[in-house]
ZAMILUM-22152 format. One record per residue: residue in three letters; x, y, z of N, C-alpha, C in turn. Coordinates in steps of 0.001 Angstrom, whole numbers, padded with zeros to 6 digits, always signed. Layout:
# residues N
ALAXYZXYZXYZ ...
END
This chain:
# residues 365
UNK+072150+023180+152982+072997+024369+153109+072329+025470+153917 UNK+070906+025431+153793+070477+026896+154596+070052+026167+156221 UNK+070392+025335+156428+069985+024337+157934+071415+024878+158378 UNK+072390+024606+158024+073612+024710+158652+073878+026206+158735 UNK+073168+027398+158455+073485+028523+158599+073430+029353+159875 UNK+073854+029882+160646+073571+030456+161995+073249+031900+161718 UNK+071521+032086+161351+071152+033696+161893+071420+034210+162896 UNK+071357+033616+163985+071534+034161+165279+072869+035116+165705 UNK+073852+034665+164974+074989+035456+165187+075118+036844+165226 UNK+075820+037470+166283+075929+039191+165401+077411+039422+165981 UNK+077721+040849+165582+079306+040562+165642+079165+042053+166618 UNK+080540+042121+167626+081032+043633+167861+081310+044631+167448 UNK+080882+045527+167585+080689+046595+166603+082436+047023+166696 UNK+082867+047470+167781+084010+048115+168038+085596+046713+167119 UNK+084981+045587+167337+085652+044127+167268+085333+044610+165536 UNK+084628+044362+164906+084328+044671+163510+084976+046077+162457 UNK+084918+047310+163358+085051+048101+162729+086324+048331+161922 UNK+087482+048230+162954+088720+048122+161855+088794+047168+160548 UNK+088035+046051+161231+088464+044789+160058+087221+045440+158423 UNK+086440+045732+159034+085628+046369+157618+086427+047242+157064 UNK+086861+048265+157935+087558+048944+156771+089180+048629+156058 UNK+089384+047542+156341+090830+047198+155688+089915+046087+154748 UNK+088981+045382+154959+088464+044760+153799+088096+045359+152635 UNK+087477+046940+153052+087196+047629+152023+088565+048612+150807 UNK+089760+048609+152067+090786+049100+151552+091198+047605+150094 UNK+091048+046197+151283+091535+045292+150232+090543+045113+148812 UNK+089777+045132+148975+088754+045118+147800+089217+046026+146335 UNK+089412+047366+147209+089735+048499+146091+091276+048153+145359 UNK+092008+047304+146482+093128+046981+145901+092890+045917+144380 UNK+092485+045391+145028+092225+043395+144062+091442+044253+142608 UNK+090257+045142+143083+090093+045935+141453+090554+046492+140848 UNK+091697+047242+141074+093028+047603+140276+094064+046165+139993 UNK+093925+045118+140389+094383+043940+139859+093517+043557+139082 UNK+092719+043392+139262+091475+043304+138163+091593+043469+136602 UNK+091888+044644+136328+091848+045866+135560+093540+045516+135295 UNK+094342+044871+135898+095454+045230+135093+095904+044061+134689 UNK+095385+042806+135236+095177+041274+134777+094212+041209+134050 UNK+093318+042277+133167+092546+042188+132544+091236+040316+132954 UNK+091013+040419+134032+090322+039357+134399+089048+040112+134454 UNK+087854+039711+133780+086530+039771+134228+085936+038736+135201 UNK+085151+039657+135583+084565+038931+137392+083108+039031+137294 UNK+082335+038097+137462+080151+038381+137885+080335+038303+139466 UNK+079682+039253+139882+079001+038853+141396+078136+038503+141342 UNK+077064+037374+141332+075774+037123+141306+075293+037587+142608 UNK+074027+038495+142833+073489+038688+144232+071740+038313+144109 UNK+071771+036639+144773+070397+036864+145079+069863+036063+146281 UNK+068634+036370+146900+068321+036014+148302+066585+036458+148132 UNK+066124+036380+149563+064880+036767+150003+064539+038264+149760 UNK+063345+038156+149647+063105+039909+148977+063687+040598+150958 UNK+064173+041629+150699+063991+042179+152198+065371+041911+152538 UNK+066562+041029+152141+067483+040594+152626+068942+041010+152861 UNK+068262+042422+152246+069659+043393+151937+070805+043559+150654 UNK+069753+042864+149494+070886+043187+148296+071710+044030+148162 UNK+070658+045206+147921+070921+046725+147114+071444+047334+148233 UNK+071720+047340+149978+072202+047609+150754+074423+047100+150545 UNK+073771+046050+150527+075021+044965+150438+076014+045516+149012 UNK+075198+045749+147916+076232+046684+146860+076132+047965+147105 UNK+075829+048498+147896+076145+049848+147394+077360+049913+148710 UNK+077367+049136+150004+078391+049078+150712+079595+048781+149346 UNK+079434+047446+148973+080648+047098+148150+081124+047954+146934 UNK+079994+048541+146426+080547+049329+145228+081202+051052+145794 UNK+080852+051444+146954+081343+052908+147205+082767+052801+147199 UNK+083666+051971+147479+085011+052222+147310+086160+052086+145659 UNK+084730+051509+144984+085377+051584+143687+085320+052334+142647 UNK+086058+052528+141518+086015+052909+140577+085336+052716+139593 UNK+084100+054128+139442+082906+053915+138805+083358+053298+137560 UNK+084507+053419+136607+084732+052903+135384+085361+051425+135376 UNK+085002+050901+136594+085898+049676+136659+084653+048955+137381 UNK+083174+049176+137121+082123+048097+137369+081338+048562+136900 UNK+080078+047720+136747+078775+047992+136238+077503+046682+137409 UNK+076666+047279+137655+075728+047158+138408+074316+047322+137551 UNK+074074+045780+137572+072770+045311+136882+071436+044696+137547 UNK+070310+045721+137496+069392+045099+138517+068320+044152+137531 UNK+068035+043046+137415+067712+042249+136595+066019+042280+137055 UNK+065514+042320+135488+063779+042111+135828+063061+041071+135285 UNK+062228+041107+135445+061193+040501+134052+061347+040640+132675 UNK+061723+039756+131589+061827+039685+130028+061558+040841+129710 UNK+061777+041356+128599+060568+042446+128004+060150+041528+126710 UNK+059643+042304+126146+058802+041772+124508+059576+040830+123783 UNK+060578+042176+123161+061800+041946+122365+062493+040756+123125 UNK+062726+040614+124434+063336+039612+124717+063011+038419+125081 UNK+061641+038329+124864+060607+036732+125130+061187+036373+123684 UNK+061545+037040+122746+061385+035813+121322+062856+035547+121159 UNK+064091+036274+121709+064925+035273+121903+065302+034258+123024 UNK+066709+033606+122539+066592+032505+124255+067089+033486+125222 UNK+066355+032453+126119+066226+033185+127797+067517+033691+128101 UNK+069024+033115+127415+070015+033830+128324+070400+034641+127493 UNK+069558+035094+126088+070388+035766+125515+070810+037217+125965 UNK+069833+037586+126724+069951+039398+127671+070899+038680+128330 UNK+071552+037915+129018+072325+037604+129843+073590+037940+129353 UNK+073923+037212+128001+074947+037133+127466+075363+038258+126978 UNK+074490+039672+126633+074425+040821+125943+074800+041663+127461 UNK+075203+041454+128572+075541+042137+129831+076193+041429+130473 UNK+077939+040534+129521+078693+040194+130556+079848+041135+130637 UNK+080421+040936+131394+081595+042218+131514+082872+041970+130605 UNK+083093+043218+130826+084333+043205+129513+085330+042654+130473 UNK+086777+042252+129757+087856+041930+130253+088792+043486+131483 UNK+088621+042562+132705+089146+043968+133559+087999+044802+134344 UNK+086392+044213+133930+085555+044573+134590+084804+043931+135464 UNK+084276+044160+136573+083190+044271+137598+081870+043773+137163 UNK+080906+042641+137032+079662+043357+136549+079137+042218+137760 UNK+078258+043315+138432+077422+042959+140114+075859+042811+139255 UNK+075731+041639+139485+073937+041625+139177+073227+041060+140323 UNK+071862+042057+140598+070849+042285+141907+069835+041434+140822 UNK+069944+039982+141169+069111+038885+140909+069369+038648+139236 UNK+069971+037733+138802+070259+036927+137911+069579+036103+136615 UNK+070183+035161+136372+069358+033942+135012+068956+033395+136315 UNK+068927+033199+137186+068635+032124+138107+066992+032449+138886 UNK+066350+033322+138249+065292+033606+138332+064699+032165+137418 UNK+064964+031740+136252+064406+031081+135410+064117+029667+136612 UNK+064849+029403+137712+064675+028439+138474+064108+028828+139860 UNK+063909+030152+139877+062862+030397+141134+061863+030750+141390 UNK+061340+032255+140126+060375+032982+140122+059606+032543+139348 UNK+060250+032321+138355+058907+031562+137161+058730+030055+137669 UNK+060070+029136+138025+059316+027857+138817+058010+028098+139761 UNK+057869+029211+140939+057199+028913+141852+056326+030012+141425 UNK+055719+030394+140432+054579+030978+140144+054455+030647+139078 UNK+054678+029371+137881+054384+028429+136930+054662+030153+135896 UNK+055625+030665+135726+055632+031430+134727+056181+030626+133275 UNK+056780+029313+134026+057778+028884+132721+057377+027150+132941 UNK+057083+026065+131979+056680+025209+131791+057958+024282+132851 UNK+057281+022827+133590+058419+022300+134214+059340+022090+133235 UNK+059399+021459+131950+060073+020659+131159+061316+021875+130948 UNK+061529+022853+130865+061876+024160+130364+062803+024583+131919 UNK+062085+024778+132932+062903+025012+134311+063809+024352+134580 UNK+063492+022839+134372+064655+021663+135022+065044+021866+134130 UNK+065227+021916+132695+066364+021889+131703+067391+023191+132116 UNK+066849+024127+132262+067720+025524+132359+068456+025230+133856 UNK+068164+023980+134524+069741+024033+135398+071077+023396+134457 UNK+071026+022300+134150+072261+022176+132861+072333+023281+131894 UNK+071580+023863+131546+072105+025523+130708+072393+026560+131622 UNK+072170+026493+132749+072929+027868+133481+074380+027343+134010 UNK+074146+025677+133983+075854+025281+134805+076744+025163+133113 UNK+076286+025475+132019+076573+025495+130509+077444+026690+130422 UNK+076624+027701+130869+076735+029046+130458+077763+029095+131196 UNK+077695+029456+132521+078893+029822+133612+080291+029175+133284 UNK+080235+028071+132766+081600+026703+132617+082417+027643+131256 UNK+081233+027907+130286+081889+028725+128973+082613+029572+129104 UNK+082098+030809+130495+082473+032159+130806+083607+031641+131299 UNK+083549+030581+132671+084575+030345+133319+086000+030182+132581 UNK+086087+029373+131252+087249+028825+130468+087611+030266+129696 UNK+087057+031107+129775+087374+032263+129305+088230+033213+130224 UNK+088274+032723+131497+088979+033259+132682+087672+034562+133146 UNK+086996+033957+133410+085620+035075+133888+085930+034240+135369 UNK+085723+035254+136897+085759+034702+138117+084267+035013+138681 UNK+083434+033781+138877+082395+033779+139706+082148+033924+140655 UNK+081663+035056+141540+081521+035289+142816+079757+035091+143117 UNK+079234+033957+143645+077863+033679+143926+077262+033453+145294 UNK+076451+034566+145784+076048+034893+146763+074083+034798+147028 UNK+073912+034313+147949+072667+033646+148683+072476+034595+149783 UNK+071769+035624+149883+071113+036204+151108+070213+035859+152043 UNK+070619+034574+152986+069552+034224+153572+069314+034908+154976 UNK+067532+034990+154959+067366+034874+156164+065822+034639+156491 UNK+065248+034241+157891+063935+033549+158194+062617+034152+157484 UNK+061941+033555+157524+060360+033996+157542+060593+034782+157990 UNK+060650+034582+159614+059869+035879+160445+060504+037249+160351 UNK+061456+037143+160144+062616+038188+159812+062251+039301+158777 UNK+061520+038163+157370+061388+038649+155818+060234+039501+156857 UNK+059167+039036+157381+057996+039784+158130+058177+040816+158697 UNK+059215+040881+159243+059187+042201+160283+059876+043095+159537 UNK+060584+042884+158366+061344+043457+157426+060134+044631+156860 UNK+059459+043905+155826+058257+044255+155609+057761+045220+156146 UNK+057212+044954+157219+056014+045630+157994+057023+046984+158504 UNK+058314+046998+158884+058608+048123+159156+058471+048679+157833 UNK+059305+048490+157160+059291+049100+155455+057775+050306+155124 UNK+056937+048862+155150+055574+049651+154904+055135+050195+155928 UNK+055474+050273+157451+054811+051720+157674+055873+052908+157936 UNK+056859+052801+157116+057388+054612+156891+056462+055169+155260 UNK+056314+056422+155564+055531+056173+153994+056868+057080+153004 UNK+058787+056983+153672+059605+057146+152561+060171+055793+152152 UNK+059445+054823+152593+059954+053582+152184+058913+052417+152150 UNK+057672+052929+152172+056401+052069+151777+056273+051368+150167 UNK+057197+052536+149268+056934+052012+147728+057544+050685+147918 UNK+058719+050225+148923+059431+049367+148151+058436+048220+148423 UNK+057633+047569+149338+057012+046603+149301+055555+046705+148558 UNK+055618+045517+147625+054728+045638+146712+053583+044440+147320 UNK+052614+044376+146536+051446+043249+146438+052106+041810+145993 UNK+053584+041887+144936+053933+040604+144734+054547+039883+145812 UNK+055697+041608+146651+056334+040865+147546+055892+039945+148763 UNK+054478+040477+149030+053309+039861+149909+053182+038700+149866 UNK+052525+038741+147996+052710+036828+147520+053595+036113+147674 UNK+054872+036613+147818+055909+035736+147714+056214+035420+149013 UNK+055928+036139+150104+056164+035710+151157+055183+034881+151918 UNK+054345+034562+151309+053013+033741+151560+053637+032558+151617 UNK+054205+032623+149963+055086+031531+149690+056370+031178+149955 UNK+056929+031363+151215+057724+031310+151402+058497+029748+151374 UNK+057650+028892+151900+058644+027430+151765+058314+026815+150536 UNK+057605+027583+149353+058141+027083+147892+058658+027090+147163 UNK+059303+028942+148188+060423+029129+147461+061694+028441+148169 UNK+061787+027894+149318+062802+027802+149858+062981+026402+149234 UNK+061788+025468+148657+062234+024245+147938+062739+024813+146940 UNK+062318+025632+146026+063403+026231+144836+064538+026318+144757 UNK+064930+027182+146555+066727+028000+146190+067086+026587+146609 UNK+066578+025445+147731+067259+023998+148168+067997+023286+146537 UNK+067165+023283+145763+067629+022683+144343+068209+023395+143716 UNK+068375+024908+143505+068812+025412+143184+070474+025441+143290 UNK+070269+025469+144420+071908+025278+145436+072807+024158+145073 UNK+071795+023008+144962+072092+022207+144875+072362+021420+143727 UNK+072226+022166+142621+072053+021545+141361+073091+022548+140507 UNK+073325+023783+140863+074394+024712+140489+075490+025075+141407 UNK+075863+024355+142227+076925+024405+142729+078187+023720+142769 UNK+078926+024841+141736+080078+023900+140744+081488+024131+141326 UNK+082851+024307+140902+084138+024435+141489+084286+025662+140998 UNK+083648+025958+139608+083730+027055+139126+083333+027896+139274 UNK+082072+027761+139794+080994+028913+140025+080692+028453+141259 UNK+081226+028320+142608+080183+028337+143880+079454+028913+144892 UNK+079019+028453+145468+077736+029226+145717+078251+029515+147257 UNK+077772+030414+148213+077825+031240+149729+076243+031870+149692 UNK+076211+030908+151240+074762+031434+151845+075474+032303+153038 UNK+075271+033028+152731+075243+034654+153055+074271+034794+154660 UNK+074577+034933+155733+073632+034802+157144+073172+036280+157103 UNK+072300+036680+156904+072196+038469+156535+070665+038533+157741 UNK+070752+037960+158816+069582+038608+159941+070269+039675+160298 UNK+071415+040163+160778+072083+040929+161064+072847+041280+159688 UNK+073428+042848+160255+073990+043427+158791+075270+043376+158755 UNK+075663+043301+159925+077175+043448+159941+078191+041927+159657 UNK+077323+040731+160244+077521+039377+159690+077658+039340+158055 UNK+076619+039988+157697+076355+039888+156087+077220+040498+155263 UNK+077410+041918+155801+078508+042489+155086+080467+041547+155450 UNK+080491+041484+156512+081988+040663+156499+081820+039125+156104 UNK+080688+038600+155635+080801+037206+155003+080688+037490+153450 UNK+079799+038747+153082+080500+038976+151342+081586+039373+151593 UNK+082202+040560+152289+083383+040648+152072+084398+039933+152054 UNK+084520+038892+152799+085240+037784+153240+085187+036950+151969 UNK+084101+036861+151459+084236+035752+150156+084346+036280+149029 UNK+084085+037824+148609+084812+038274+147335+086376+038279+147557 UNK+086953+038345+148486+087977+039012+148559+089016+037712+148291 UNK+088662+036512+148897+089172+035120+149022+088974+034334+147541 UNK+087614+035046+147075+087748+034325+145274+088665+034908+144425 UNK+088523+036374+144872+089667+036771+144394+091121+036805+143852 UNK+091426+036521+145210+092904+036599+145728+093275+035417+145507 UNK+092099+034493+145020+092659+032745+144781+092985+032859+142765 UNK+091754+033578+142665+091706+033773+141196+092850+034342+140521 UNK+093423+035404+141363+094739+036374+140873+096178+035309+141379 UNK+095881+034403+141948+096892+033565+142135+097704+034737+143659 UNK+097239+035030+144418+097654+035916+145321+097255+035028+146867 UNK+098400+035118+147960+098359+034896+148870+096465+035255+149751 UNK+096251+034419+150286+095216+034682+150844+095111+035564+152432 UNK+094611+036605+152646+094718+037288+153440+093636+036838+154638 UNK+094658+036543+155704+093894+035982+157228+092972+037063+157794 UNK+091876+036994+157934+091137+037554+158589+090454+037056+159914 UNK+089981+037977+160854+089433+037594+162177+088269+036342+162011 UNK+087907+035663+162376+086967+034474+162348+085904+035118+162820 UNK+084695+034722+162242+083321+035037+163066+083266+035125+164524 UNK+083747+033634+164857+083544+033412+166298+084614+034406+167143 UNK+086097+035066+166813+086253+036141+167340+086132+037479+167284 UNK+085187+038030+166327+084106+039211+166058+082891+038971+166555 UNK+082702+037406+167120+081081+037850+167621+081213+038185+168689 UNK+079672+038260+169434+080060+038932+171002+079877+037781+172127 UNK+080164+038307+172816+080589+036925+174050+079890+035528+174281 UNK+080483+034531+174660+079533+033837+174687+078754+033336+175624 UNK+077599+032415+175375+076660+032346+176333+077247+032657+177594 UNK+078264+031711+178297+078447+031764+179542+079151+033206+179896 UNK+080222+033724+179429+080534+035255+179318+078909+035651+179722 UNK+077964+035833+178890+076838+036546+179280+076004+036461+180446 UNK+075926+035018+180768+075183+034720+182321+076767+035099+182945 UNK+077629+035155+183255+078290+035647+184321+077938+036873+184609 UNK+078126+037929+183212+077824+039459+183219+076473+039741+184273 UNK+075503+038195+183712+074344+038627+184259+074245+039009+185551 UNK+075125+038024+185910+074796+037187+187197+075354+038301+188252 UNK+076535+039348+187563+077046+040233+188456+076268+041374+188332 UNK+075169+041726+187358+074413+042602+187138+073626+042402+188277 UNK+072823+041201+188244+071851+040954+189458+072231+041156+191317 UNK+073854+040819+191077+074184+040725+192597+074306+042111+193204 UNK+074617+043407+191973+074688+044550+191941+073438+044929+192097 UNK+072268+044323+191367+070962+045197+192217+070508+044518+193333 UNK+070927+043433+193676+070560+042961+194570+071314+043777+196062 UNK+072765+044000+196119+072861+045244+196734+072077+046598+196880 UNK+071909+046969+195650+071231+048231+196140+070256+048047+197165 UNK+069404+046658+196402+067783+046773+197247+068013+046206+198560 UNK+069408+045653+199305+069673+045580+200330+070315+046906+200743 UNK+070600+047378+200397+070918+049070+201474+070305+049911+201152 UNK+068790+050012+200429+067609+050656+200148+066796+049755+201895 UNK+066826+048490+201887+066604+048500+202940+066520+048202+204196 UNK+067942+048573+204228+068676+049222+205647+068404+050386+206032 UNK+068414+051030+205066+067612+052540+204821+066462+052570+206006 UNK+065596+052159+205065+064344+051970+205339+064190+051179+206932 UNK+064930+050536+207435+064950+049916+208977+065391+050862+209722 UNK+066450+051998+209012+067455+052505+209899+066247+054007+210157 UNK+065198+054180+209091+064719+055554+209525+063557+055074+210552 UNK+063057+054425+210209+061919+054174+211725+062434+054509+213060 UNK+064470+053339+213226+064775+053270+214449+065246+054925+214858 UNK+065559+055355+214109+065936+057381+214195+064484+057609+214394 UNK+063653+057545+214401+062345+058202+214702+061888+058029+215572 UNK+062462+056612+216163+061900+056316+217476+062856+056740+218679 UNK+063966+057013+218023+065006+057194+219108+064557+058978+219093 UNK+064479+059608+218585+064178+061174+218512+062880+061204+219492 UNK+062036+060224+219227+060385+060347+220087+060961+060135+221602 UNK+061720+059081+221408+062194+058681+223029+062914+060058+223696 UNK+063496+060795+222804+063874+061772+223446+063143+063043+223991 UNK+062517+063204+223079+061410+064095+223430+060101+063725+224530 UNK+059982+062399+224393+059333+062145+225732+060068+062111+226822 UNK+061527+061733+226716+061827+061614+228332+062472+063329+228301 UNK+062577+064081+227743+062496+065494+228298+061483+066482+228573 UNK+060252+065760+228041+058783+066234+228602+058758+065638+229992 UNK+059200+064258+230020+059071+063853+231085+059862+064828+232526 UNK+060659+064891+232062+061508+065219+232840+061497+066877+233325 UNK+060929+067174+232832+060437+068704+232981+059411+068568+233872 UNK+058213+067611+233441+057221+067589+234353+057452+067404+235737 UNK+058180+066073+235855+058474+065565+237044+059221+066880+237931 UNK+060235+068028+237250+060760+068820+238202+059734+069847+238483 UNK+058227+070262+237503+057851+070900+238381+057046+070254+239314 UNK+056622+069182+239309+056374+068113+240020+056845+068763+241656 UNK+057845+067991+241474+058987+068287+242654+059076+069793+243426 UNK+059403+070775+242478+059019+071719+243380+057378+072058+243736 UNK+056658+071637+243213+055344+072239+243687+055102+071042+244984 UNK+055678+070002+244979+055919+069324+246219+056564+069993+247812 UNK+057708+070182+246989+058269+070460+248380+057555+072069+248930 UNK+057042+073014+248066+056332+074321+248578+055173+073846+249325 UNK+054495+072224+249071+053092+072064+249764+053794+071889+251311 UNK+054891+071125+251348+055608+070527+252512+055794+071940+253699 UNK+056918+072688+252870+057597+073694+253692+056606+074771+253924 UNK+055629+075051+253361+054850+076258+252928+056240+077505+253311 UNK+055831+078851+254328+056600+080135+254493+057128+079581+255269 UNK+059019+079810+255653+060218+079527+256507+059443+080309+257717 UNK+059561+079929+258915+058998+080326+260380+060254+081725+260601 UNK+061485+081246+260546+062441+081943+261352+062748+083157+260035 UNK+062483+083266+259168+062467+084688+258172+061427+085505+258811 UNK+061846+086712+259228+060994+087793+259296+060300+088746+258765 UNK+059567+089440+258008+059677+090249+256464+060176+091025+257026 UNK+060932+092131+256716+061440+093149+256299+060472+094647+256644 UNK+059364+094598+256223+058601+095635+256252+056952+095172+256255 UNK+056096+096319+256408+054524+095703+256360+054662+095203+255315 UNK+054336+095799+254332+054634+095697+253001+054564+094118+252589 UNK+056087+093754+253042+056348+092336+252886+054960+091242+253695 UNK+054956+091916+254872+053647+090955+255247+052515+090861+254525 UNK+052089+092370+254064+050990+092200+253432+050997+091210+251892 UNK+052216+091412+251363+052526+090360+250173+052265+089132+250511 UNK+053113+088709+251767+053081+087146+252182+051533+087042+252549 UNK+051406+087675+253075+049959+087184+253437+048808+087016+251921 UNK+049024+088095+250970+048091+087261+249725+048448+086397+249260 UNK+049882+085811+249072+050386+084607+248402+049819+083352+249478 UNK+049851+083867+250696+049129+082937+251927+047759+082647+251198 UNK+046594+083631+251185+045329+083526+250861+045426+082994+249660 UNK+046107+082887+248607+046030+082748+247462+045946+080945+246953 UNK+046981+080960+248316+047333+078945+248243+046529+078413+249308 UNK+045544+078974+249857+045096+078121+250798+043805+077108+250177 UNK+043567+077775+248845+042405+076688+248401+043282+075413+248187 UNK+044075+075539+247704+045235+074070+247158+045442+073437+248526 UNK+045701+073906+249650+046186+073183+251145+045256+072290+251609 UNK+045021+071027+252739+044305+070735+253417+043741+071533+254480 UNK+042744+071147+254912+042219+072251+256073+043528+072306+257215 UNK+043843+071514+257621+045124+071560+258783+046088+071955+259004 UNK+046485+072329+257294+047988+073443+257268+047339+074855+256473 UNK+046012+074704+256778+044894+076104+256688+045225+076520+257973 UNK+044882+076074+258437+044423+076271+260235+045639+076733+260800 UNK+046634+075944+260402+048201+076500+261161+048732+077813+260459 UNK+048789+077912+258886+048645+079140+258397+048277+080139+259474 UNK+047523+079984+259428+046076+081021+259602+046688+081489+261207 UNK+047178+080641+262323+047559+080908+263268+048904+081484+263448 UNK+049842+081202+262329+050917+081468+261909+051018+083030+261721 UNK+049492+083675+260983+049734+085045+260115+049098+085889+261405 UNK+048407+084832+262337+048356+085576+263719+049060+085995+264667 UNK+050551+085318+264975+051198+086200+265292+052029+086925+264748 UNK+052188+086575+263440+052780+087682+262387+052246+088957+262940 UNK+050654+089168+263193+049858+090352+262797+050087+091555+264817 UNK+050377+090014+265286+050756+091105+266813+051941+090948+266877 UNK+052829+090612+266299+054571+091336+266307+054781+092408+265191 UNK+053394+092528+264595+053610+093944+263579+052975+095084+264600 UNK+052102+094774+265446+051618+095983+266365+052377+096440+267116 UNK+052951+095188+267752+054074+095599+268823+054850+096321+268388 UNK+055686+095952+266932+056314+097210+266773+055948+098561+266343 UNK+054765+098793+265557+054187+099810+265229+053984+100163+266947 UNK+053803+099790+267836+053130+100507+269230+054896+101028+269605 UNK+055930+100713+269464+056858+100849+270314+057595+102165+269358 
END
């Protein structure tokens, strides 16, 4: 029974939420049937330490009517109750007719806790499975409805359970030194609940392994199975609810598709991250190209004119105007003759000579 269980499952939160709360509406209903069919009901709740009991009732008990249950957390014997028989505390806390009574770990300790830490002799353990399927059959013919629940979930799970637990220090009390031991022992106990399961699981009383790695699985599979013992017990139509498999969340292949479009989506980005990245070099080089060919191009024009002034040097057929003007032309003359060859020195130079006797001539006339 606990091989065939699927931890792995978890359900949609948004897919879940309505259906919890009409389970919880139906629940509160069926206990006012309860109460007026005068039917008494046990929830048995037990599982792995860590597995979410006391979570799991106090979900189920907030919608009811405090006078219409009782909630029993079951311990170790006391004194007074080692010298009678073992079920007699049992029998002294069953519910009245019309009541609720939820017990957080059971008689069924006599086949787990004291089996796997030798609290109770073998001869004595194996007998108390025919006295607990005794007891339940008695209650049952009395019209008592058994609701029996198994909180399973992994080792590693019970571990990490734990270890968060103990390091908050508002929730360090709950893990103790036994719970340690017991999880040491974990596959002696899991041969325990295997026989256990298997040796008390009647028409009357049967048993639900409970998938509780996740919380929300756990809570709509008790809910799902009080509500169905119920509603069978009250002789009442059974109410259809959503199936696991359409509250869980997508499946595998749904998920590699999602993936697969997740990836093609970054795989875009990091292709036009870099295009980016190609496209700013070629802008940088095209901006450089520009700026060189307008350096260039500047140069080359003064280039050009300081060319053609070596060529033409002063126009022959312009006359200046006044001395004045000669005397100007003539320092811009002296000024460029280091830059000239000697030969358009020389012609200069003969040039500003008759400049200098057509300035006499007219000064003489």
């Amino acid at each position: 029974m606990l091989d065939s269980v699927d931890l792995l499952r978890t359900l949609k939160k948004k897919a879940y939420k309505p259906v919890r709360q009409e389970q919880i509406e139906r629940i509160f209903d069926l206990s006012e049937l309860i109460y007026e069919q005068k039917r008494p009901v046990i929830v048995v709740f037990e599982g792995w330490d860590a597995a979410g009991k006391g979570t799991t009732i106090r979900q189920l008990t907030a919608p009811l009517d405090a006078r219409g249950f009782k909630v029993l957390a079951t311990q170790a014997p006391r004194t007074h109750e080692k010298r009678k028989p073992w079920l007699w505390r049992f029998w002294m806390n069953i519910p009245r007719y019309g009541q609720i009574a939820i017990f957080d770990r059971s008689w069924y300790g006599r086949v787990l806790v004291e089996r796997v830490n030798a609290l109770t002799p073998m001869p004595q353990w194996i007998a108390a499975y025919e006295e607990i399927n005794n007891f339940e059959r008695t209650l049952a013919d009395d019209g008592t409805v058994f609701i029996k629940l198994w909180l399973h979930i992994r080792k590693d799970e019970q571990l990490r359970r734990f270890m968060q637990l103990a390091s908050e220090p508002e929730t360090a009390w709950q893990v103790t030194a036994e719970d340690w031991e017991n999880h040491r022992k974990y596959e002696e106990y899991r041969a325990a609940v295997l026989d256990m399961l298997q040796k008390t699981d009647t028409p009357i009383a049967p048993w639900t392994v409970v998938p509780s790695n996740d919380s929300d699985v756990r809570q709509y599979t008790v809910f799902s199975t009080i509500i169905a013992r119920l509603e069978t017990a009250l002789g009442l139509t059974l109410t259809p609810w959503p199936s696991l498999d359409e509250l869980s969340e997508k499946p595998a292949k749904d998920k590699h598709k999602k993936q697969g479009k997740k990836e093609k989506k970054a795989k875009n980005i990091d292709s036009t991250e870099e295009v980016k990245r190609v496209e700013a070099p070629v802008e940088t080089a095209t901006s450089l190209s520009k700026d060189k060919a307008k350096k260039a191009g500047k140069k080359k024009e003064k280039h050009d004119k300081h060319k053609i002034a070596e060529k033409h040097g002063t126009p022959d057929d312009v006359q200046p105007a006044s001395p004045d003007a000669v005397v100007v032309e003539a320092e811009v003359s002296t000024s460029a003759e280091s830059a000239r060859p000697a030969a358009k020195r020389k012609q200069a130079s003969s040039k500003r000579a008759v400049v200098a006797v057509t300035n006499e001539e007219v000064d003489h006339a």
